[in-house]
C-alpha positions in Angstrom: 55.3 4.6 87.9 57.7 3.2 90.7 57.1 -0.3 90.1 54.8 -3.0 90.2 53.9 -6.0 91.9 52.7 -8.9 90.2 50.1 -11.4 91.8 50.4 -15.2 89.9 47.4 -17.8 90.7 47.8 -21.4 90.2 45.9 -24.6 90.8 47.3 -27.0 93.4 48.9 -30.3 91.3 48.2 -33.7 93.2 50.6 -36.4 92.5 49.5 -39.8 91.4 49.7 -42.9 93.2 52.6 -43.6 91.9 54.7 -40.2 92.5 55.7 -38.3 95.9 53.8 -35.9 97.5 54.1 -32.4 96.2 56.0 -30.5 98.6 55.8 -27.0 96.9 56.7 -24.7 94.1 59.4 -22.8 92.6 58.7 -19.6 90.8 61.3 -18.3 88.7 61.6 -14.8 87.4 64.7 -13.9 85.0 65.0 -10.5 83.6 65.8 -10.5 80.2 68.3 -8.1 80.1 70.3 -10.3 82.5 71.6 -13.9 83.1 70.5 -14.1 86.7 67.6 -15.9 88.2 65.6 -15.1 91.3 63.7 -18.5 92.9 61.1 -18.1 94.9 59.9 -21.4 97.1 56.5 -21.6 97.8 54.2 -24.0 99.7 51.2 -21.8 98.3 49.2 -21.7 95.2 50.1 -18.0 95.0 53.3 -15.9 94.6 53.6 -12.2 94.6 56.4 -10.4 92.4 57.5 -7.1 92.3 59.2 -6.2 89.1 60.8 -3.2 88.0 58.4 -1.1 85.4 61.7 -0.8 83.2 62.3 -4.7 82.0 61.2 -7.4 80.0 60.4 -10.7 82.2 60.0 -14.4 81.8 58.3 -16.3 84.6 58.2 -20.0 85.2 57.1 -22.1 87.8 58.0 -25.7 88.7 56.7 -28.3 91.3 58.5 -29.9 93.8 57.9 -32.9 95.6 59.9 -35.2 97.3 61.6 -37.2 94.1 62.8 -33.8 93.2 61.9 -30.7 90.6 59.0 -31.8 88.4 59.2 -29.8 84.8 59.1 -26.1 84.4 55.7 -24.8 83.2 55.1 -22.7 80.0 56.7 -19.4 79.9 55.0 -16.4 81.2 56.3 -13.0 79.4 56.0 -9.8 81.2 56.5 -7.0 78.8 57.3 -3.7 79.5 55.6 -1.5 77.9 52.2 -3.1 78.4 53.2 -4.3 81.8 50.4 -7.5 80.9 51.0 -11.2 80.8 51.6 -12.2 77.2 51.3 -16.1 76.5 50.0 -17.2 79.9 46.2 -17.3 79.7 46.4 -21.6 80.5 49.5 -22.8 81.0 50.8 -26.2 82.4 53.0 -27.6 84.6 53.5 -31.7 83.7 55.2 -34.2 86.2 55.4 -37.7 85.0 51.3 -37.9 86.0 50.7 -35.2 83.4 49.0 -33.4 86.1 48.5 -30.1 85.2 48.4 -26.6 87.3 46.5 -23.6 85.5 48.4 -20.0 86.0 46.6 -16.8 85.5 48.8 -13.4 86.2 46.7 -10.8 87.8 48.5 -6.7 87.8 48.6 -4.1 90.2 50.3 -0.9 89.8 52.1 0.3 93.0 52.4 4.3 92.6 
């Protein structure tokens, strides 16, 4: 195996009356063997990854509107061995609405 690529799917969060328009999304993918961070902006209810069949990852994803970075979602865990989402079946995202965004990790093998 070369690598992977790693297809996320989330529901689209609309702000309350009271809160500024959502703008996008930031995906965040850290590499647990390593202190950096790669940020992905998205406008898109979708992000596609490739990772490295060789690490351990944690995923998060945040939504941004207008009054700034809303809070980051639940973890996502990529593991390498199974190379299969661990702890993301329903996760949310929660703004000050509680509004929530649903992610589901689909895998695909790149050979």
């Amino acid at each position: 195996m070369i690598g992977s690529t790693l297809t996320l799917h989330w529901d689209h969060v609309v702000a309350m009356e009271t809160e500024s328009k959502v703008t996008g999304y930031l995906v965040m993918l850290k590499r647990h063997r390593y202190n950096d961070i790669h940020t992905i902006f998205t406008n898109k209810t979708t992000a596609e990854l490739s990772l490295s069949a060789s690490d351990n990852y944690l995923i998060q994803i945040k939504v941004l509107s207008e009054g700034g970075e809303g809070v980051s979602s639940e973890p996502i865990h990529i593991h390498k061995l199974s190379m299969g989402a661990r702890g993301s079946g329903a996760s949310s995202l929660r703004r000050l609405s509680c509004s929530t965004v649903l992610i589901s990790a689909f895998f695909c093998s790149v050979w």
